[in-house]
SEPA-221306 format. One record per residue (C-alpha): residue number from 1; residue in three letters; x, y, z. Coordinates in steps of 0.1 Angstrom, whole numbers, plus 5000, padded with zeros to 4 digits. Example, Ala and Ser with C-alpha at 12.3 -4.5 7.8 and 13.67 -1.06 7.14 Angstrom:
<sites>
{site 1; 'ALA'; {5123; 4955; 5078}}
{site 2; 'SER'; {5137; 4989; 5071}}
</sites>
This chain:
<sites>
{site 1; 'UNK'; {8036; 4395; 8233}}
{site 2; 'UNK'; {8011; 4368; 8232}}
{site 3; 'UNK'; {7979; 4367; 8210}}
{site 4; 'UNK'; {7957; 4370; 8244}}
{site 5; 'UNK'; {7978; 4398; 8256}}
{site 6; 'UNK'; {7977; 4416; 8224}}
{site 7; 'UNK'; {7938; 4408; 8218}}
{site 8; 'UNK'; {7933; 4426; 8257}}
{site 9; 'UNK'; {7954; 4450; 8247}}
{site 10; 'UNK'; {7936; 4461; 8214}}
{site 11; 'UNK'; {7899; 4455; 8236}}
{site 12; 'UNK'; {7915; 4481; 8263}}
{site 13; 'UNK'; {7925; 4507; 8233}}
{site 14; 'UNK'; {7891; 4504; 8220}}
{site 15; 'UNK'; {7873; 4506; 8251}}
{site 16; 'UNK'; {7892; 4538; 8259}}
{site 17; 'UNK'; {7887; 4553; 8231}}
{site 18; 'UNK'; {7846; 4544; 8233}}
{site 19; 'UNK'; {7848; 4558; 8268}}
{site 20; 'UNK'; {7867; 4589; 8257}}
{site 21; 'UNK'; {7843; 4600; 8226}}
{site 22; 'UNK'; {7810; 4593; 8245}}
{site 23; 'UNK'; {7814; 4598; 8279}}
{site 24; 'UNK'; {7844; 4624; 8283}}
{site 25; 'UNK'; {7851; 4641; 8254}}
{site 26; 'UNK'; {7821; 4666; 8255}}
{site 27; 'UNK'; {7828; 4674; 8290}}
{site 28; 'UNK'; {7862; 4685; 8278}}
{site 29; 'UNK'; {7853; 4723; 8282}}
{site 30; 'UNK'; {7831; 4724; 8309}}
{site 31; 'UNK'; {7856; 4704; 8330}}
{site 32; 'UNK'; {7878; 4730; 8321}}
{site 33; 'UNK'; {7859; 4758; 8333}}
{site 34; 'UNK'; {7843; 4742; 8364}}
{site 35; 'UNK'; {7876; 4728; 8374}}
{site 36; 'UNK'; {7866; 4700; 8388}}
{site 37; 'UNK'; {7844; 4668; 8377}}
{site 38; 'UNK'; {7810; 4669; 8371}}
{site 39; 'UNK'; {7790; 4647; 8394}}
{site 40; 'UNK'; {7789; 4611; 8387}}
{site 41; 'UNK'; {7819; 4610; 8364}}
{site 42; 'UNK'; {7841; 4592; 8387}}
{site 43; 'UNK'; {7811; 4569; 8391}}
{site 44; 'UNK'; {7816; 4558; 8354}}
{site 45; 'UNK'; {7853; 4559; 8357}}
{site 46; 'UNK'; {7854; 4535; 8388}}
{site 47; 'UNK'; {7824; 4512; 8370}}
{site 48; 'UNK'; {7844; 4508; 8334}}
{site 49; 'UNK'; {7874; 4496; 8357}}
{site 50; 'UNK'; {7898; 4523; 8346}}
{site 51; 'UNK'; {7911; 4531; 8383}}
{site 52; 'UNK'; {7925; 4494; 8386}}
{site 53; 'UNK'; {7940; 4491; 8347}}
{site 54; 'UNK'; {7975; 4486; 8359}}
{site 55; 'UNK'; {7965; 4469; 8395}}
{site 56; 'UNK'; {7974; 4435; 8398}}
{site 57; 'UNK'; {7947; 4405; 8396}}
{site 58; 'UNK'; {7952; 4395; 8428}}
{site 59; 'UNK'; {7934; 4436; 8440}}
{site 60; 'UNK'; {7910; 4435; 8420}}
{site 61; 'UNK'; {7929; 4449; 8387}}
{site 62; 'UNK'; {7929; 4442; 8353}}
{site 63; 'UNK'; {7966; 4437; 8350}}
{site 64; 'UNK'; {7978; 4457; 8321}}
{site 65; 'UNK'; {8012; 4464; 8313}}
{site 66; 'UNK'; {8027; 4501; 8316}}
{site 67; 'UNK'; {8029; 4502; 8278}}
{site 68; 'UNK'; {7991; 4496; 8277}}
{site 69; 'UNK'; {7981; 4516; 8302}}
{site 70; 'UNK'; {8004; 4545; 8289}}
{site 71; 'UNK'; {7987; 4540; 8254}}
{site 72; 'UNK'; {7952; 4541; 8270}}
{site 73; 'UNK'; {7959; 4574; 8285}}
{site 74; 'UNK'; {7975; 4591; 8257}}
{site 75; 'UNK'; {7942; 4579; 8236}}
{site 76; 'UNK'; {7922; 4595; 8263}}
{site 77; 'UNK'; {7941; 4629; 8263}}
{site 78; 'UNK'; {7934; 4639; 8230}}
{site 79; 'UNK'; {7892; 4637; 8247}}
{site 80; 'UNK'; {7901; 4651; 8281}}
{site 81; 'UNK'; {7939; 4652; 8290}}
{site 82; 'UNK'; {7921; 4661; 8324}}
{site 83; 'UNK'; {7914; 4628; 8332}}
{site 84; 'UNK'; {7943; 4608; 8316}}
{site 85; 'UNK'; {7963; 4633; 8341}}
{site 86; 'UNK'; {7945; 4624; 8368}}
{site 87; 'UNK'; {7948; 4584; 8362}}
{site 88; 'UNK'; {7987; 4589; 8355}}
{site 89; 'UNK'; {7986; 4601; 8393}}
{site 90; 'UNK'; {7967; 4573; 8406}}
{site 91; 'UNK'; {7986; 4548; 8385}}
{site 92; 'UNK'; {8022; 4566; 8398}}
{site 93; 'UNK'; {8009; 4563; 8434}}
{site 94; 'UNK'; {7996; 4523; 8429}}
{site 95; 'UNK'; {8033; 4522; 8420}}
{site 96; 'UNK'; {8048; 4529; 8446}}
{site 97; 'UNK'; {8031; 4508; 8466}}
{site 98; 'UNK'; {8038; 4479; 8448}}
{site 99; 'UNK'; {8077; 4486; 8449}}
{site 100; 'UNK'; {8077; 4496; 8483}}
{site 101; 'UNK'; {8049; 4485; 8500}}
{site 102; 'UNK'; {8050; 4458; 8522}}
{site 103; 'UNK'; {8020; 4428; 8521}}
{site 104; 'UNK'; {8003; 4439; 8550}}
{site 105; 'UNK'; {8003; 4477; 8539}}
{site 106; 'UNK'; {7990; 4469; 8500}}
{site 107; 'UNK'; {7968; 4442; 8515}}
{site 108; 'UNK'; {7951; 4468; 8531}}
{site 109; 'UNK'; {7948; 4495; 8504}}
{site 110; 'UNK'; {7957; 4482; 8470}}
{site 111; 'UNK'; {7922; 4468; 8466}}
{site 112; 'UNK'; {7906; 4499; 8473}}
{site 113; 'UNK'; {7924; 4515; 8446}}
{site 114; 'UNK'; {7899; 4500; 8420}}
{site 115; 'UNK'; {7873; 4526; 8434}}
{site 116; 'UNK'; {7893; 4553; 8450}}
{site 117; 'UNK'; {7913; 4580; 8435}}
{site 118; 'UNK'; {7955; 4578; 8452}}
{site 119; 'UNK'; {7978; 4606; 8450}}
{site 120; 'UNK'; {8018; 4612; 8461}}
{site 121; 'UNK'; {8024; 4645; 8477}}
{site 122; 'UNK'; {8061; 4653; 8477}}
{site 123; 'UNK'; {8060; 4690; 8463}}
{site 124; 'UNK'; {8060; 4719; 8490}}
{site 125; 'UNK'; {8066; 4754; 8486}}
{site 126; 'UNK'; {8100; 4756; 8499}}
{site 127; 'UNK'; {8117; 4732; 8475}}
{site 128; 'UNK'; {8093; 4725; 8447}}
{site 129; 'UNK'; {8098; 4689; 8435}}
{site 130; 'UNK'; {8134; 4688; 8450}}
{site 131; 'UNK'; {8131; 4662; 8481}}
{site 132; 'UNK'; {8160; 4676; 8493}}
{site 133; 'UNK'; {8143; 4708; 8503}}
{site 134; 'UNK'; {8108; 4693; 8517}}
{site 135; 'UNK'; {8105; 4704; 8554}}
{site 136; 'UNK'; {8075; 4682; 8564}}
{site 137; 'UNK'; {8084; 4668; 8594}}
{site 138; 'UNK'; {8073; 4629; 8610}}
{site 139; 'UNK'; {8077; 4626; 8646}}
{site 140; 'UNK'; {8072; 4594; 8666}}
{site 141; 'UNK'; {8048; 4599; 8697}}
{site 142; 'UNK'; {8040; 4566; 8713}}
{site 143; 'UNK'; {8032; 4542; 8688}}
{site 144; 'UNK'; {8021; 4568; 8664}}
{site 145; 'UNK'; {8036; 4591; 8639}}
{site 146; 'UNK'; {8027; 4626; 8639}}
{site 147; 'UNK'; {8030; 4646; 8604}}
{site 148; 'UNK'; {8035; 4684; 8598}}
{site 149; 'UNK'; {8038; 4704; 8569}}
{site 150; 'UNK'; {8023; 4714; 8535}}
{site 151; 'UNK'; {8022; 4699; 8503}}
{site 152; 'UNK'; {8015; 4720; 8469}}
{site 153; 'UNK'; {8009; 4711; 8435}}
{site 154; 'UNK'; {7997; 4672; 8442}}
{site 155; 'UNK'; {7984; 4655; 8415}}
{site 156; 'UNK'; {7946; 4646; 8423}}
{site 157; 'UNK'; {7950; 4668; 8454}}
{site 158; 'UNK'; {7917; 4675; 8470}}
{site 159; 'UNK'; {7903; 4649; 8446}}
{site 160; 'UNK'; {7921; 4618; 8461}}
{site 161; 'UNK'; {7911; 4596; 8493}}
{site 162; 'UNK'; {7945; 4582; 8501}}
{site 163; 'UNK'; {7980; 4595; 8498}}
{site 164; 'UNK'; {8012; 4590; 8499}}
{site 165; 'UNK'; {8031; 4618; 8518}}
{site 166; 'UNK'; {8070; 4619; 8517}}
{site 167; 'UNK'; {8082; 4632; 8553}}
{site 168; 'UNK'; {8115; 4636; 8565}}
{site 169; 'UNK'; {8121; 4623; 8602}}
{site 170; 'UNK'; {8139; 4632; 8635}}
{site 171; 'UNK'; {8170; 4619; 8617}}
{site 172; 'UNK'; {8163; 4637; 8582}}
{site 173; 'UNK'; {8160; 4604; 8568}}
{site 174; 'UNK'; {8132; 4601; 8541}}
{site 175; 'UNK'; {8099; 4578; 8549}}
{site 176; 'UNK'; {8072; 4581; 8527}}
{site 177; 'UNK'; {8037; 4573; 8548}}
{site 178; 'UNK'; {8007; 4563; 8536}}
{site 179; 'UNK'; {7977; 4589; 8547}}
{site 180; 'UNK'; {7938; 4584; 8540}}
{site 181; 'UNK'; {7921; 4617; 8541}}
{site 182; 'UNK'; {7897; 4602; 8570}}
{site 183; 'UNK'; {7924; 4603; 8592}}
{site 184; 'UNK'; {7928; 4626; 8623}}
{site 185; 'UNK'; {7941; 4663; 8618}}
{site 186; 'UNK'; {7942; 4657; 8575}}
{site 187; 'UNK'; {7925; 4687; 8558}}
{site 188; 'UNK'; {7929; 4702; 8526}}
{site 189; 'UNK'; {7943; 4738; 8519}}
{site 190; 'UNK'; {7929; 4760; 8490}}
{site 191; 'UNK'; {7922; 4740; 8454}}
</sites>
């Protein structure tokens, strides 16, 4: 590792951990028991750059590593594992796009991700985590797809603004598909 990576590397771990003892640490409890963040939280989340630590430069992002940001969010659990939970499953989702994702796709949503929350919804109720046993179905109509089905247990469920929902189609083959919550016919089911 270079001396610039490893001096914005250290500035990140100290940074977290300033952010962690003042601003979510004593919240710890109360997020507990409110389940669910106070308001203006995310505010201070979003304006420390914290949504876009593992986003590349060229979204908006501050470019750290995985080792960094895994570092940064096992600093931040010991304050509120809440919240490094909830930026694992942002940072998961930003993943996947930038594997799979193609230019015009992350062009359109990765630089968003700096100030909203992501999520991948894969679990359902018939077959838990197993993909094999999701029955959320993706049907071509016209030029559109149309998606059916449930998802449980989705990290930042009800919290995030875009998701990525794995669907199986006509042919049973697996497509994941990107879904912003201000889309027709998305709601959410009970927190």
């Amino acid at each position: 590792m270079t001396a610039d990576k490893l001096a914005a590397r250290n500035m990140l771990q100290r940074m977290i951990v300033d952010f962690t003892t003042n601003e979510l640490a004593p919240l710890d409890m109360a997020i507990d028991k409110l389940g669910d963040y106070p308001d203006g939280l995310f505010q201070k989340v979003i304006d420390n750059g914290l949504l876009g630590m593992i986003l590349p430069r060229e979204f908006g992002g501050a470019a750290f590593d995985y080792e960094s940001a895994a570092e940064a969010l096992h600093h931040m659990a010991f304050g509120n594992a809440s919240m490094a939970v909830t930026l694992e499953g942002h940072f998961k989702t930003i993943e996947q796009f930038l594997k799979y994702g193609n230019e015009k796709l992350n062009q359109k949503y990765l630089p968003s991700a700096t100030n909203r929350i992501f999520a991948f919804s894969q679990t359902e109720a018939s077959g838990g985590s197993n993909p094999a046993g999701i029955s959320t179905r993706a049907v071509k109509q016209g030029d559109n797809w149309v998606i059916t089905g449930d998802k449980i247990m989705i990290t930042n469920g009800g919290l995030a603004q875009v998701y990525c929902v794995l669907a199986k189609t006509e042919d049973d083959e697996f497509v994941v598909f990107v879904v912003d919550q201000d889309m027709p016919g998305f709601q959410f089911g009970k927190r």
